[in-house]
N, C-alpha and C positions, 0 to 999 in steps of 0.2 A: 082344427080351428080353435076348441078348446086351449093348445098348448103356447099358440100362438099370443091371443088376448090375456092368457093369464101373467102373460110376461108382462103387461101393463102396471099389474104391482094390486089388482083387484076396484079398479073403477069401475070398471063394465061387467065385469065376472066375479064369483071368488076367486082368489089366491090360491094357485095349486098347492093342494095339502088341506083346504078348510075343505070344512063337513059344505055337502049339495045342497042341505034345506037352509044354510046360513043365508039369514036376512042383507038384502043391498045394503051397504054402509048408509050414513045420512051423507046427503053431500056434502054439507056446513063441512063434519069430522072428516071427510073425503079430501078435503083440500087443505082442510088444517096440518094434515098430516106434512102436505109438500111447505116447508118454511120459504118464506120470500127471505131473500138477502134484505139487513137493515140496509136503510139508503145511505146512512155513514160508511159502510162496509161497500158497499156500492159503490158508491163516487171514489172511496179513497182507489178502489181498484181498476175500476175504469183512470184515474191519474197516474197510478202505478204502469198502466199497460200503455197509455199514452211518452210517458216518460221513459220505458224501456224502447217501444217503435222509434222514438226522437232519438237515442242513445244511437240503437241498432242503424238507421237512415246515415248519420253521423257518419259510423263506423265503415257504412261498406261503400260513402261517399270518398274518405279521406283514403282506403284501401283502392281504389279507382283511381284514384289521385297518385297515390305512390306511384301504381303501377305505370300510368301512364309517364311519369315522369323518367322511372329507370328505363323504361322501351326509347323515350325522345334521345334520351343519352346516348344508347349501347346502336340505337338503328338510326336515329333522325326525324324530326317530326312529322316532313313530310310523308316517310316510308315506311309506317306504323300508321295500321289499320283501328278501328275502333273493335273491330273481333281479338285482335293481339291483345288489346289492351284487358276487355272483359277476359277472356282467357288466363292472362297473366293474374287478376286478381280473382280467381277462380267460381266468375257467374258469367251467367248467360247472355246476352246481347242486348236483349230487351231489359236486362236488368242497368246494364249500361244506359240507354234511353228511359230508364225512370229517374237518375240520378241528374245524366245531363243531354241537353241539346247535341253539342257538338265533341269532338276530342281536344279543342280548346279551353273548352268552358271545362274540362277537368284541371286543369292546371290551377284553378280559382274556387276550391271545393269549400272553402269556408265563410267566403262574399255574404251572400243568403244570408247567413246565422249572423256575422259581424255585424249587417245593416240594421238586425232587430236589436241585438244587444246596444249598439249606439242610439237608433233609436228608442229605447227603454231608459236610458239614462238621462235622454231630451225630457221624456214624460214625470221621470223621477225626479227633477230635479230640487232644490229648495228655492222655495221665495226668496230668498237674499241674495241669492247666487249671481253675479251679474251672466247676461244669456251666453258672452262670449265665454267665457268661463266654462260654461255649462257645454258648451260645441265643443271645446277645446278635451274637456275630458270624454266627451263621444266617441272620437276620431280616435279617441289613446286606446278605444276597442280594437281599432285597424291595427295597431303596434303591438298591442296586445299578440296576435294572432300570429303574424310574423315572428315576433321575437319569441314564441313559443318552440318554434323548430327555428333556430335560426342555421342548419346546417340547409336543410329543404328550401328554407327561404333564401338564402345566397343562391344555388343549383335554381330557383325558379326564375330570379334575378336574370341571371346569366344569361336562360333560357329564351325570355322572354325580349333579352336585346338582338337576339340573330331572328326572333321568328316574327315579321309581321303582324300575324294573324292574333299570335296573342299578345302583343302590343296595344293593339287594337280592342280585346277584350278587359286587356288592363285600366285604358283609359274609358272603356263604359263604363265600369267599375266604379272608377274615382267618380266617375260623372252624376252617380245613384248618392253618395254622399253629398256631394255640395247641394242638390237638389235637397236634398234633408234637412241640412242645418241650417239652406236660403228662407226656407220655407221657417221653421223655428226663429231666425231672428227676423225676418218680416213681422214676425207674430209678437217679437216683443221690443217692436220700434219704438221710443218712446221722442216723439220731435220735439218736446222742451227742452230734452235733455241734451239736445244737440247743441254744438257750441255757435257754430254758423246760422241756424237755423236751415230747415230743408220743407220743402212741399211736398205733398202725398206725390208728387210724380215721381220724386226722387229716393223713395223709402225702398222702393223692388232693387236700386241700383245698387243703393249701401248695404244693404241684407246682402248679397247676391257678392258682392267684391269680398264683403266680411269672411261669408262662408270660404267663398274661394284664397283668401289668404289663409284662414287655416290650414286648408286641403294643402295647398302647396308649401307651407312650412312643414308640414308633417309629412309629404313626398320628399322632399326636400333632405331632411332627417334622415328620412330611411334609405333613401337612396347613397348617401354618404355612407350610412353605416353598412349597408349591403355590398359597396363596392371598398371596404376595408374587409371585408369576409367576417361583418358583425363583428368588428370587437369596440369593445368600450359599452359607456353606459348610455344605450340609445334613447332611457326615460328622460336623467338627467339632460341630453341634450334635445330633446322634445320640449320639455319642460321653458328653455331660453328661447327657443323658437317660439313659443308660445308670447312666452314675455314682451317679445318686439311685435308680433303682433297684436298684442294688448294696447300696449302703448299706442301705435300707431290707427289700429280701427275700432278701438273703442267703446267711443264715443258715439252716442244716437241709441244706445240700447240700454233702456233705463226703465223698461215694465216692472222688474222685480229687484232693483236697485234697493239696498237697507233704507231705510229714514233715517234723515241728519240726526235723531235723538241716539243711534243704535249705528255709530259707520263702524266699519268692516276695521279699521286699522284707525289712529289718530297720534301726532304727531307734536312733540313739544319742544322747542331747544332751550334747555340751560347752560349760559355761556358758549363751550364749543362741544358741549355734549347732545346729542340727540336722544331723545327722550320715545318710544315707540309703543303704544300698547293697542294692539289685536285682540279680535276674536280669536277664539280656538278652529272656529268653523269658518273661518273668511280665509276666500281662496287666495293663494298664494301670489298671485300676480298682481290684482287689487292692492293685498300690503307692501308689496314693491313699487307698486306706482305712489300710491303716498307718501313713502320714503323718498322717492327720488323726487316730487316734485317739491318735498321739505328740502332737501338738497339744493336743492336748483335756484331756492330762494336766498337772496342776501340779506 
């Protein structure tokens, strides 16, 4: 028993090797001895492990992901099991069902994280920014993530026009964004700003078209440049999709619109010159609309 408690380091016993008549420690100097981690040291570490788990999740999500994509290739998506697939990226099955639902939902392994990332750029935004602005750069998360693999992201393309099923997870997908950015410009309807004027009945309708013209300019985009096998500059041609939809939806979103003392762009003609001066920070579609509708003027 002796050898046993002494391993406790001499809280309840001495320490093997001190003299038998040695007095019990104080308990105060008993516990001073064990240092607590400072809470700085604490938190950054618990952040560090948080941050490595988010890493690690990442990693054996997108290695699932592979896997299943080269097995849909080489066997068909039908006749590829959800054990092949775990097998092929070398874990276990339940490891496969902490990752995802079904062996569709692997094909779409970065959905989850892109939906936060654009939603963090909703919350981030600047006060001057107009809101569609602010969606428009959201949604350039979704581009983001594609045009990172764009050899994977053509092969998913491809994939996903023979298979139903994940057709069908593809437009859930798209359906989790417009819900996002519906909800965001509801939030920053502004009805003076509207050129018609509109009634609260009609603020869910123009939010809700707005977002959904984004979604679809930026499907739109990508689906062109996936079926040219990604080539060209997919940003730049985002970027004009955006611009027609600028123009054309607008209008009605005017919560965090600059003040006429401070606009975004401002426009002067000397003789047949055009005179232009911006912000450094006003979004680029905003100083195109200015310009053009100085254009537009005789």
């Amino acid at each position: 028993m002796t050898g046993g408690i002494a391993g406790w380091g001499g809280l309840l016993e001495p320490a093997a090797g001190s003299p038998a008549h040695s007095p019990p420690p104080d308990p105060v100097t008993a516990c001073n001895v064990h240092h607590m981690p400072e809470p700085e040291k604490n938190s950054r570490t618990t952040s560090q492990r948080a941050n490595g788990a988010a890493t690690q999740r990442l990693r054996v999500r997108r290695e699932l992901a592979a896997a299943a994509m080269e097995l849909f290739a080489t066997k068909g998506y039908e006749a590829t099991t959800v054990d092949e697939i775990a097998a092929a990226a070398g874990v276990a099955r339940r490891t496969f069902f902490r990752h995802f639902r079904s062996k569709e939902e692997a094909i779409f392994p970065d959905h989850d994280d892109t939906l936060v990332r654009a939603q963090a750029v909703l919350e981030a935004a600047p006060a001057h920014e107009h809101p569609l602005d602010t969606v428009c750069r959201g949604i350039k998360e979704v581009m983001k993530m594609y045009a990172a693999s764009p050899k994977g992201s053509v092969e998913r393309y491809k994939l996903t026009r023979e298979v139903p099923a994940l057709r069908e997870r593809e437009i859930a997908s798209v359906a989790r964004y417009e819900r996002l950015f519906t909800r965001y410009l509801l939030g920053h309807f502004d009805e003076e700003a509207h050129r018609d004027g509109v009634s609260g009945y009609d603020e869910p309708l123009l939010a809700e078209v707005a977002a959904s013209a984004v979604v679809t300019a930026h499907n739109h985009v990508l689906r062109r440049w996936l079926r040219s096998g990604a080539a060209g500059d997919v940003m730049a041609q985002l970027d004009h999709a955006f611009a027609i939809v600028r123009r054309t939806f607008g209008t009605g979103f005017g919560a965090h619109r600059p003040s006429a003392e401070q606009p975004a762009a401002s426009v002067a003609r000397r003789d047949e010159v055009l005179v232009t001066v911006a912000r450094t920070d006003a979004p680029l579609g905003e100083i195109m609309s200015t310009i053009e509708r100085a254009l537009s003027k005789d």
